[in-house]
C-alpha positions as CSV (number, residue, x, y, z in Angstrom):
1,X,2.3,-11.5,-5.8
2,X,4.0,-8.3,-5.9
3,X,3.3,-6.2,-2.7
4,X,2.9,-2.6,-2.4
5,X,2.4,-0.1,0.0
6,X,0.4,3.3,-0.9
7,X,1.5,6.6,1.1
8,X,-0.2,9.8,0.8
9,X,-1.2,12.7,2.9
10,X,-4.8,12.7,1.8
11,X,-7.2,9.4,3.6
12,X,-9.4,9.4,0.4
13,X,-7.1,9.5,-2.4
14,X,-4.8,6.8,-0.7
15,X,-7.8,4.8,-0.8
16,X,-8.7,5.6,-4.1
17,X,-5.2,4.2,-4.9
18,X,-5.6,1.3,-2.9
19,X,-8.5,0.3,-4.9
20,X,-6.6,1.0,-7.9
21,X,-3.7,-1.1,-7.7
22,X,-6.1,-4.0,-5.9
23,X,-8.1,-4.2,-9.7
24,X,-4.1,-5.2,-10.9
25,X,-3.5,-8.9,-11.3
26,X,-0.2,-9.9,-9.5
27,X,-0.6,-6.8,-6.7
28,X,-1.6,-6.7,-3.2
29,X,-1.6,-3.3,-0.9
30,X,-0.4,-4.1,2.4
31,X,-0.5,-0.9,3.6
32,X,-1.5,2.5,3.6
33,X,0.5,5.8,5.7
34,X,-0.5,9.2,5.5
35,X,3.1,10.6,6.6
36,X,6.6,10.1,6.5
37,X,7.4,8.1,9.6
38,X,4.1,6.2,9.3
39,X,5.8,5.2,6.2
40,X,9.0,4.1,7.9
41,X,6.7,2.4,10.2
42,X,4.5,0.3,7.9
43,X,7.8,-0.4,5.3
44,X,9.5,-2.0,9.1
45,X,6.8,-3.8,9.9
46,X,5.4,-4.8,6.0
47,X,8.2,-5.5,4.5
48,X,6.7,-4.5,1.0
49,X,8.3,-4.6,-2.8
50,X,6.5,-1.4,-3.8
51,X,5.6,1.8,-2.6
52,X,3.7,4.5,-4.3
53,X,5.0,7.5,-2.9
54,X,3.6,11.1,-2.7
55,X,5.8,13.8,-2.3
56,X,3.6,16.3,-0.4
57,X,3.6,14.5,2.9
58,X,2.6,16.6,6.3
59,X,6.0,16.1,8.0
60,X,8.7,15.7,5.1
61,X,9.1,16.3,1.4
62,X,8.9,12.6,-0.2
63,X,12.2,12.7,-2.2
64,X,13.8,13.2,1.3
65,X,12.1,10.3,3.0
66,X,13.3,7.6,0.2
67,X,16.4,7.4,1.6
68,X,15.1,7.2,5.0
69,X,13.0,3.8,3.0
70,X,16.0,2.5,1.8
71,X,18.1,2.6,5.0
72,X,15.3,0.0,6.4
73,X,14.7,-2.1,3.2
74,X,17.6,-1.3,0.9
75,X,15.7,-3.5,-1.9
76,X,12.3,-1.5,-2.0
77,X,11.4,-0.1,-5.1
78,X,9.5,3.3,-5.7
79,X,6.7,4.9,-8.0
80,X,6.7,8.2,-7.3
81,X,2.7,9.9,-7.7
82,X,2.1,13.5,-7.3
83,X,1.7,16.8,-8.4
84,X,4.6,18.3,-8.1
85,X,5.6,19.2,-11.7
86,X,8.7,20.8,-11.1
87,X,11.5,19.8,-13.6
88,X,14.0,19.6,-10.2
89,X,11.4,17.2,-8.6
90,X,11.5,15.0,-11.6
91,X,15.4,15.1,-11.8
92,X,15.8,14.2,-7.9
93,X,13.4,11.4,-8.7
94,X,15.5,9.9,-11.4
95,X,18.8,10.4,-9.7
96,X,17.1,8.2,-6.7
97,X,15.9,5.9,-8.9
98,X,12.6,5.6,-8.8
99,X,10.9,3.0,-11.3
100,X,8.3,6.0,-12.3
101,X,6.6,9.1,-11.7
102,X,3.0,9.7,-12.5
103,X,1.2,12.9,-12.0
104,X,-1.6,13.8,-10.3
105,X,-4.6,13.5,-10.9
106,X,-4.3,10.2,-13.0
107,X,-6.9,7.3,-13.9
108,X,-6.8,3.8,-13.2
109,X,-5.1,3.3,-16.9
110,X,-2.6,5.1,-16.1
111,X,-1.4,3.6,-13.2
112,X,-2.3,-0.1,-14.4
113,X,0.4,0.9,-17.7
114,X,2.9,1.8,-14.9
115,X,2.7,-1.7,-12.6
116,X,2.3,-3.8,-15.3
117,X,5.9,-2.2,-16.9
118,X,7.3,-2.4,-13.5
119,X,6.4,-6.4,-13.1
120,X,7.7,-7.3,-16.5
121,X,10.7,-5.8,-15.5
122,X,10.9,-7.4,-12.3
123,X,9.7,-11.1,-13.7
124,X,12.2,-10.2,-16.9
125,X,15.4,-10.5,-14.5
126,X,17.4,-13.7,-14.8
127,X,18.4,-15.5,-11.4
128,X,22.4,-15.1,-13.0
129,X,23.0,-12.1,-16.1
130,X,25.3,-14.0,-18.2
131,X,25.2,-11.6,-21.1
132,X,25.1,-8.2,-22.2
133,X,21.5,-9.3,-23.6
134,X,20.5,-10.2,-20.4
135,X,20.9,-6.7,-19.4
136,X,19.5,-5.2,-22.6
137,X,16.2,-6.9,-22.5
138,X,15.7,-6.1,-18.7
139,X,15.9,-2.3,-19.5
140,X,14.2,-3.0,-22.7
141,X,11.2,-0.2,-23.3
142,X,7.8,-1.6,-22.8
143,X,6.4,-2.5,-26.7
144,X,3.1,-2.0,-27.5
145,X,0.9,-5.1,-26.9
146,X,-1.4,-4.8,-30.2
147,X,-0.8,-7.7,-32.6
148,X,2.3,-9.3,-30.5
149,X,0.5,-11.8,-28.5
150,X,-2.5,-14.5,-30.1
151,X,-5.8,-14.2,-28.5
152,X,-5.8,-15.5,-25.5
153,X,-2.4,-14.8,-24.2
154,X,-1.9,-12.3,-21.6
155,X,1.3,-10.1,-21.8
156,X,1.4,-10.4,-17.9
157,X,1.2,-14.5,-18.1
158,X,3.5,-14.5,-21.5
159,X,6.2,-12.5,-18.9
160,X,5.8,-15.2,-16.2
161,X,6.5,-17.8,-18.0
162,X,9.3,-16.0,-19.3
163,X,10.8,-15.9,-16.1
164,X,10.5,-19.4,-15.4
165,X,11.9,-20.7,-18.3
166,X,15.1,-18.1,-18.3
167,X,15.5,-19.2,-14.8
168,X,14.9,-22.9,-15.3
169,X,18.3,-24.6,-14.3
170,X,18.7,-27.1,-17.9
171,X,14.5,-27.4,-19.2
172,X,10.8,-27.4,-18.4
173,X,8.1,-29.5,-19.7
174,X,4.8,-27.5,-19.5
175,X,3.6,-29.1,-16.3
176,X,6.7,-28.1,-14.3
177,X,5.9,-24.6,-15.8
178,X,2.4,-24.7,-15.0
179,X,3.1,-25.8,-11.3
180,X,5.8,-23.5,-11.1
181,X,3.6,-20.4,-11.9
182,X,-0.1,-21.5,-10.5
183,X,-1.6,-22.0,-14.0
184,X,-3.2,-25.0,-15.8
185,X,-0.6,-27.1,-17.8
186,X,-2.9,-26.4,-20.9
187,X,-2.4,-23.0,-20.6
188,X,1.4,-22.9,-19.7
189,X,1.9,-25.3,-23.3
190,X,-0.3,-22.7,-25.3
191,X,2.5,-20.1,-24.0
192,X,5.7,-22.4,-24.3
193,X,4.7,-22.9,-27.6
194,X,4.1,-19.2,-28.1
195,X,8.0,-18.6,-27.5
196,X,9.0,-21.5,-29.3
197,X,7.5,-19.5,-32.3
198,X,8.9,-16.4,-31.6
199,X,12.5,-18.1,-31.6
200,X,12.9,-17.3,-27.9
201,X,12.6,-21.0,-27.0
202,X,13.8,-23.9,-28.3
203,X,11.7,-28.1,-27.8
204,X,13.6,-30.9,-27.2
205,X,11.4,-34.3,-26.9
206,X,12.2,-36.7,-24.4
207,X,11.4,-40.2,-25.2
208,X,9.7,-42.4,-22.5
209,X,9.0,-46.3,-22.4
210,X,5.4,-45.7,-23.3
211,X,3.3,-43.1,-24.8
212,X,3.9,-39.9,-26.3
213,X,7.1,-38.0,-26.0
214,X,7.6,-35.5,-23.6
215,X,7.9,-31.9,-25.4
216,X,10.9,-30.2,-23.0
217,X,11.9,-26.5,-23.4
218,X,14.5,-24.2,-23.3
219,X,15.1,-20.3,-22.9
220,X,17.3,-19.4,-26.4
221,X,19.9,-17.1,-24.8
C-alpha cells in the first residue's frame, strides 16, 4: 500500500482529493494539511511515500517547502497539483524532481493516470540494478494499456508481480508469488504465465516424488 499525504490550502478540495486517491487500488491518504508547516508536521509524524502538493499554500510558496519535506524524510516523493501555469513553476518542479505536475482543476482520471504511472515505477525497481536495462525500463514511458494485457489482467497486478519475480533471489512457483503479493495462486499462475509469453520470464519444472511437476519461474534479465 502506497501512502500519501494530500496538502492544500483549500478544506474542500483537499478532501475532494482525498476521496480521489482513496477510489485508487494500492493507495491510502494518511493525511491531510492545509499549510506549509502543517505539512512538516503530518510528513514527521506520518511518515508517508507520497505527497500531493499544492503550491499556493497560506504561509509559503510549495516549491520552497519541498526541500523543507525532504530535510525530514529525504525519500518522500512528490506530485505536484495546482494552478500555477507558469513555465518557471513547472521548470523549478522538474529540477526538484517531482514525479508529476497536474493542473488544476483536474478529474478523478486524471489523477488515477498519474498514481497508477508513479506505482509501476515504484514496483518496476529492482532490489539490485545490474544493468543498463534495469535502468531503462524503470524510466520507461507509461505504454498504452489497450490490447497489451488479456482480459482479466490488470496492468496494476501484471506490475506486481513483476516486481516479485525481478526481485525473487533464484525462482518463484506461483504460490510463493501469490503469498508474496496477497492474491490467489490461480491468479498469480494466469499472470506468470502472461510473462512467460511475452519472453520476460522463463519456466523451469521441478520434479517431485509424486504428482505433477512444479512449474518454477524466472525474471529474463
Amino acid at each position: 500500500m502506497i501512502t500519501v499525504l494530500v496538502v492544500d490550502d483549500d478544506f474542500m478540495v483537499a478532501r475532494i482529493h482525498r476521496g480521489f486517491v482513496d477510489r485508487v487500488d494500492g493507495f491510502e491518504v494518511v493525511g491531510t494539511a492545509n499549510s506549509g508547516d502543517a505539512a512538516v508536521s503530518a510528513l514527521e509524524s506520518l511518515t508517508p511515500d507520497l505527497v500531493l502538493l499544492d503550491l499556493y499554500l497560506p504561509d509559503v510558496f510549495g516549491l520552497d517547502l519541498i526541500a523543507r519535506l525532504r530535510a525530514v524524510q529525504p525519500s518522500v516523493d512528490i506530485l505536484v497539483i495546482t494552478a500555477a501555469r507558469e513555465a518557471e513553476a513547472v521548470r523549478g518542479a522538474v529540477r526538484q524532481g517531482v514525479v508529476n505536475y497536474l493542473l488544476k482543476p483536474f478529474g478523478f482520471e486524471d489523477l488515477r493516470v498519474r498514481l497508477q504511472e508513479y506505482a509501476r515505477r515504484r514496483a518496476s525497481i529492482p532490489l539490485q540494478v545490474t544493468s543498463q536495462a534495469d535502468v531503462d525500463r524503470v524510466l520507461a514511458p507509461a505504454r498504452p494499456l489497450t490490447n497489451r494485457l488479456p482480459k482479466g489482467l490488470s496492468q496494476e497486478t501484471t506490475d506486481l508481480v513483476t516486481a516479485a519475480l525481478r526481485n525473487a533471489p533464484e525462482n518463484l512457483s506461483a504460490a510463493e508469488c501469490a503469498e508474496h503479493i496477497g492474491i490467489s495462486r490461480v491468479s498469480a499462475r494466469r499472470y506468470l504465465e502472461f510473462l512467460t509469453t511475452q519472453g520476460q520470464a522463463e519456466v523451469t519444472l521441478r520434479y517431485g516424488t509424486t504428482g505433477r511437476p512444479e512449474r518454477r519461474y524466472t525474471w529474463k534479465s
